[in-house]
N, C-alpha and C positions, 0 to 999 in steps of 0.2 A: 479764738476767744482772746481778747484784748484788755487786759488790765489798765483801769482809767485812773489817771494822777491829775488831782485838780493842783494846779501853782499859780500862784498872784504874784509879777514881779515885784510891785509894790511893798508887799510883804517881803517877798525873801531881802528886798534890799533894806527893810526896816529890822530884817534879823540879824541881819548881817552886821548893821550898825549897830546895833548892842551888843553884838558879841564881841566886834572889837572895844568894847569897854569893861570886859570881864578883868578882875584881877587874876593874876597869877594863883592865887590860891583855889582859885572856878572857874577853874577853864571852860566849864560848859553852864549856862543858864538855864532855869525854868522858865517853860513856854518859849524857849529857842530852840533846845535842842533835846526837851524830853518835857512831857508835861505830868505833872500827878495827876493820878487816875481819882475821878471822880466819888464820895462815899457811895457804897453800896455795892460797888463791882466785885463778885467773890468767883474767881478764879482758880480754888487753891487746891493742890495734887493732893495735899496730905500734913499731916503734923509731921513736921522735920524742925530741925536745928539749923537745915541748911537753909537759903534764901530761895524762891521760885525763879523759876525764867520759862514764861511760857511764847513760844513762838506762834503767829497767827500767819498762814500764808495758802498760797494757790499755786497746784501742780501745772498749771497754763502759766503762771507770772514768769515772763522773763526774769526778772529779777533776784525771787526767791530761789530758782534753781543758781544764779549766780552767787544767791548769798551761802547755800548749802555748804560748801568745802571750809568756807573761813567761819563759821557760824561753828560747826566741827572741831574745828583745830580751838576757838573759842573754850568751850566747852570741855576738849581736853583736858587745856592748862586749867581751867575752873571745875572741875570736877568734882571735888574736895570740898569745894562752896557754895555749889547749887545742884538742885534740880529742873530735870527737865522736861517739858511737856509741849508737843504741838497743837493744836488745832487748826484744823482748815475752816478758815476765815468764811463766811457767807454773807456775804454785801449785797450780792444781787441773784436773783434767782436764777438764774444762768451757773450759779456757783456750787449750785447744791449735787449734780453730778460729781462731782470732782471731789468733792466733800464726803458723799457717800463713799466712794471708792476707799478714800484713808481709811473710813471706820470699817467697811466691808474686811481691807485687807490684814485689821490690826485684829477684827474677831476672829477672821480663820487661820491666822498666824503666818501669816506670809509677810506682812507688813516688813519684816528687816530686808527680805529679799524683792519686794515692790518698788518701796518707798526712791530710792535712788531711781532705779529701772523707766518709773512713769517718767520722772522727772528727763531723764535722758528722749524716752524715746519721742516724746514730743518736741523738747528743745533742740535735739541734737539729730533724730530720724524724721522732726517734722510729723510724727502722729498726729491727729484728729480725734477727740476722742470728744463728739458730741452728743453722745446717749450711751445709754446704758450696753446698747447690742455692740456697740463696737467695741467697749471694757473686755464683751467677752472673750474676744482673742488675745488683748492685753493678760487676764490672768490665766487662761489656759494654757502659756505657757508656763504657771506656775502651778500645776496641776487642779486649776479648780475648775471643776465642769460649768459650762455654760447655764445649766438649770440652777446649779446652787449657788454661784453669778444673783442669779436675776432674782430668786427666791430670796435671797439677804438683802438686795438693792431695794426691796419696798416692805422690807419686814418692819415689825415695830419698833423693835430695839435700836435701829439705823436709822428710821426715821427721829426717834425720838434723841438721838446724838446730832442728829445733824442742825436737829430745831435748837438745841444747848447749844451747838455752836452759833448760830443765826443768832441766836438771843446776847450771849458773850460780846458777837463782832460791834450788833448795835449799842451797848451798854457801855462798849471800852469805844464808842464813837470813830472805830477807824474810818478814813479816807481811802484806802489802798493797803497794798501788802509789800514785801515783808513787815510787820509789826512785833514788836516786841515789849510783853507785859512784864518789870519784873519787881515780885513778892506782893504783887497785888497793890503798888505804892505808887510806882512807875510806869509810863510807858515812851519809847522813844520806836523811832523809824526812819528809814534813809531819807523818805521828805521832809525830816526835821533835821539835816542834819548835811554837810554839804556831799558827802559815799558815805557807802556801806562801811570801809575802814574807821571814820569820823565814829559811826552810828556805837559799833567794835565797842569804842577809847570811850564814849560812852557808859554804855553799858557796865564795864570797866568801873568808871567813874562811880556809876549808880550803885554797882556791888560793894565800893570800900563805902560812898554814904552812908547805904543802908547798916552796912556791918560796926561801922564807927556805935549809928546811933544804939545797936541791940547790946554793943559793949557797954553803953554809958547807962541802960534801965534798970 
């Protein structure tokens, strides 16, 4: 499974040229390197003090496994100033396997012991994980039987998360994955951005914005 990145040279060389006109005090531009998310998009974990940061991404994306370690260490030092919340992105119907699985393994509580594991064993043992019947030797070795596998994989509750995600991914208009929504204001991602460290210093950016503005209401 192949995660598809639409780029327009035209475009990146038109971003490019306006971001060398940023001042020193913005270093990063809207619609260069993060766009506001459109009214209506309601993403939100819960009433906090703290700011959101929901990640959208795919257990097949090269990418998002590359982002996983520095997304981490992120998070660490921000800790204190946000919350955090995944979802698995559903762009294309081929996505909703992979989708399921996150939800399957966050309802039976294995999700802390999965969530890395998938990600490994595809990118790094080259798994295959094109149906549901193959998942099931992926969590059996986390003690979940094969039938209660398949029994959660088309129950209603899974389906009905995996449709909130589907609905989310079209609504916050993603391209590709990793994506990153944050406090429902924001959203930036490595193809707005020139890496994943840029996307980081970002993010970064967007967290003292946001906090700037909520000290001044």
């Amino acid at each position: 499974m192949k995660v598809v990145f639409f780029t327009c040279g035209l475009v990146l060389m038109a971003l490019f040229a306006f971001s060398t006109k940023l001042s020193a005090n913005e270093p990063f531009a809207e619609n260069a390197h993060y766009k506001r998310v459109s009214s209506g998009n309601t993403a939100t974990i819960g009433h906090s003090n703290k700011i959101e940061v929901i990640e959208f991404f795919l257990y097949s994306c090269s990418h998002c496994y590359e982002l996983e370690p520095k997304l981490k260490n992120w998070l660490d030092t921000n800790k204190d100033k946000v919350t955090f919340k995944r979802v698995p992105a559903v762009i294309a119907p081929s996505w909703v396997t992979l989708a399921k699985t996150y939800y399957i393994a966050e309802k039976l509580g294995v999700l802390d012991q999965t969530h890395e594991a998938l990600f490994k064993s595809i990118h790094v043992d080259k798994k295959v994980y094109l149906n549901e019947y193959k998942l099931t030797e992926f969590f059996s070795a986390y003690g979940i039987a094969p039938n209660v596998f398949l029994h959660e994989f088309n129950s209603k509750d899974i389906v009905d998360k995996v449709s909130d995600a589907r609905i989310l991914s079209v609504k916050y208009a993603f391209r590709g994955v990793p994506a990153i929504v944050i406090n429902d204001e924001f959203k930036t991602a490595p193809f707005y951005t020139k890496d994943q460290e840029q996307m980081l210093e970002v993010m970064d950016y967007l967290l003292a914005k946001i906090t700037t503005a909520k000290a001044s209401d």
